[in-house]
Each structure stands twice: as C-alpha cells, then as structure tokens.
C-alpha angles and dihedrals in degrees: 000000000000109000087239087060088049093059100047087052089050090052098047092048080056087064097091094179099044083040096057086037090059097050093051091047088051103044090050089046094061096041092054084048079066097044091123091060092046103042117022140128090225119070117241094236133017124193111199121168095334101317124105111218133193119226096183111054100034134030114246122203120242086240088066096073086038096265126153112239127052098238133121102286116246107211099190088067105105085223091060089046094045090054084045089052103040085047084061090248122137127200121233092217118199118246084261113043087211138067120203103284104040127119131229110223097178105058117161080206140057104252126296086052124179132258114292145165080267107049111027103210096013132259129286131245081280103053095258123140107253098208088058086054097053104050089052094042087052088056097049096046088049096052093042090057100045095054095037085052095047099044099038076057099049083052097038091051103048089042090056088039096058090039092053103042098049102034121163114075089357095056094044093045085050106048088046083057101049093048095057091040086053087047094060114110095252094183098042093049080046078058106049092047097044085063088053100038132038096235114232127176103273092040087054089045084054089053103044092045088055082075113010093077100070089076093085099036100082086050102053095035088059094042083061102045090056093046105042089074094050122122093239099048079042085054094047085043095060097035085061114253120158119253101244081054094055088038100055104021102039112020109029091065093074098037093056090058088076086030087060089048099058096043107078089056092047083048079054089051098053095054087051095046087051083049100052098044096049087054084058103050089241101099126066127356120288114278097027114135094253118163085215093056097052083055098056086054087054089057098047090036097043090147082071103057098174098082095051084046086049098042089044096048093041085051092032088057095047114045091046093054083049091050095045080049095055096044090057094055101052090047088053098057090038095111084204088069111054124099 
C-alpha cells in the first residue's frame, strides 16, 4: 500500500463515526445475505429416523415422512411435525419461523395484526410477518444498489474519460448527447414499459442503468480535462504510449479520487430510487420483499402504525450510516485534511 493510501485509511479509521457506520452496515449486510437461515418457513435441519435432512436447500416429499400425499412437505403442519415427532426426529427451526412470503394463518387479529411474540414487528395487510420482510427487503435493496452503483461507474467513468481526453468534436458531440439523454421523462418511460413488461430485478437494473450512469461522468471528464495537459501525460505522450495506456494508467488514478468519493452517495441514491419506485407500483414484482413497498402499505394502513414506523426506521438506518460512510470517505481523500 502506497503511503498516500495510508494515509487516507488512517484518516477514515479517524472517522469515528464513518468508521463505526461502516462496521454496522456491514454487519447487517451479511446477516441479511443469511436471511433464509434466519427467517424461513422451512427449518434449517430436520432428523427423521435416523436421516438428517435439509429444508432449505432442497425440496422433501411428503412420503418421505411418511406422509400421504406426494406433495412438497409443509413443516409447519402440525401432521408433518407429529409424524416427525412420533418417528423420534426433531426440527432445527430458524429464529423467524417465515420467510417473506409466507402467510399467518393463526392470527389473534384481523390483518394487519401488532406486534406480537409471534410476529416481531406484526403482519402486514396479507397476513405476512414484517420483520421477515424487512430483512429480505434490506438485502435486496442492498444488492440492487451495489451493482447499479458499480456498473452505472464503470460506464460513467469510461464515458467522462473518454469526454475529457479527447476533448475537441468528441466532447462537444458527447455533452449534447448527454444533455438530451438527461432530459428524457424516466418515470414516465418506467411507466410505459411496466405496462408492456412484468419488471424484475434485473429488468429494473437495465432500466435504471439507461440513465444512472451519467452521475460520474461531469467529474471524470473534468478530471481529464485538467490532467491531459500535464508534463508527465505530455512526457508519456512523446515517449509513445498509446493513448488507452496514458488514459487508464496514468490519468484515471487521479480522477477516481473525486470518483470514490461520489460513490457511496450515488450508492444512497440508488436505495432511495428502488424505494420510490416500489411506493409507486412501478419497481419490483408484486410480492417482492421491497421496503417501498411496506411503506406504501403504512400510508394506506395508517391505523397500524407499526408497519410505516418499520418501513421509516429500517430507511432511516440505512441511508444515515450510508451518509456518515460517504462523509468519511470524502474526508479521507480531502487532501486538506490529512494530516
């Protein structure tokens, strides 16, 4: 490690607050990779006459509990865990006995139901645990945002690389370009394809990525336009380097100091874009664990408060660690603020 990237990392970790931020994000990252083996309707586990078997990663017969239809078994039927029981099996159950999806049958209320021993955070308007629906809407939201994030910058970068090196007609075409393409409706062309396709995560990426990765592209392309005149690029120039080898070895280091420094708040952006468009019925498929979506049901439920104040401290975590993650960095790399 290079002493200037020392000292960056010195200066993070004297965050205390982005340091601390980027522990906790990462800690409740990795356990939402694991949700199914925190909240499932399946156990972890199973011991039946002497087999262990594994719920969650493969699909058992009823017949092989000796049930009596040949159908997926349901272990949460008190029939498939009596014949568990009377075989001298036991079930390893996950913390959450549901997964996202799955409904409560037994309510003592009339859905949405409060918060209870049995359901952490209540059930929604359809019967289905909260808590579950966070932890895998968490994990979705997370994912989304980190590859939107990484591959809108692998495009923005190369876009305002090529802008800024170059320069002249190409940098004039370009900008024209981006300024029509940033003027396009997003949300009503969301709109008009969601009516002709059923959006799924990686449709909705597609889409997003058509207009995400113009965030970078101002700050490289001036990075560029600043370095390319440099003695040293002039000297790489003249010893005959090509110019992909002066752009990407030479140049594009210093122009990814202002690019690191942007990314965690476009990272921000694209939790709250997923957000937004799930509240509107315009994001992922119906039934997804979407945290948008659990705060569209606190506004049209507000005499269950429990799943707005679920759905706005869930958000509300999130996007300040992010925040305090993102400030950290960009004091890191302040060179005004190294010591």
């Amino acid at each position: 490690m290079s002493p200037i990237m020392r000292r960056r990392l010195d200066a993070f970790c004297r965050n205390r607050r982005g340091f601390w931020s980027l522990w906790i994000f990462l800690a409740l990252f990795v356990i939402s990779l694991g949700a199914e083996l925190i909240a499932n309707n399946k156990p972890i586990l199973v011991s039946f006459e002497g087999t262990l078997y594994s719920p969650i990663l493969k699909t058992y017969s009823e017949l092989e509990f000796g049930g009596e239809f040949d159908a997926p078994a349901d272990f949460r039927d008190p029939f498939i865990q009596n014949l568990i029981e009377e075989a001298g099996g036991w079930m390893l159950w996950p913390i959450i006995r549901y997964n996202y999806q799955t409904i409560n049958y037994d309510l003592p209320s009339p859905a949405p139901s409060p918060p209870s021993w049995e359901n952490w955070l209540g059930t929604d308007d359809q019967a289905r645990d909260v808590m579950a629906r966070v932890i895998y809407g968490f994990r979705i939201s997370v994912l989304f945002a980190l590859v939107l994030t990484l591959a809108s910058s692998v495009i923005g970068v190369a876009a305002g690389a090529v802008q800024g090196y170059y320069g002249g007609k190409v940098d004039l075409l370009f900008q024209r370009f981006i300024e029509i393409w940033s003027g396009l409706p997003v949300l009503f062309l969301l709109i008009i394809l969601a009516s002709l396709v059923e959006p799924n995560f990686w449709w909705l990426l597609g889409i997003m990525l058509l207009f995400s990765w113009m965030n970078l592209v101002d700050v490289v392309r001036a990075e560029f336009l600043r370095g390319r005149n440099l003695e040293y690029v002039r000297a790489a120039r003249a010893l005959g380097l090509s110019n992909s080898t002066i752009m990407f070895r030479h140049v594009l280091p210093n122009a990814m100091v202002a690019t690191l420094t942007f990314m965690p708040f476009i990272f921000n952006g694209s939790i709250v874009t997923l957000t937004a468009l799930d509240f509107l019925g315009f994001g992922l498929p119906p039934g997804s664990p979407s945290l948008g979506e659990l705060v569209a049901q606190g506004k049209e439920n507000l005499h269950a408060p429990w799943l707005g104040l679920s759905a706005f401290f869930t958000l509300a975590l999130m996007l300040t660690l992010l925040i305090f993650i993102g400030e950290a960095v960009r004091d890191a790399f302040d060179p005004r603020k190294i010591n």
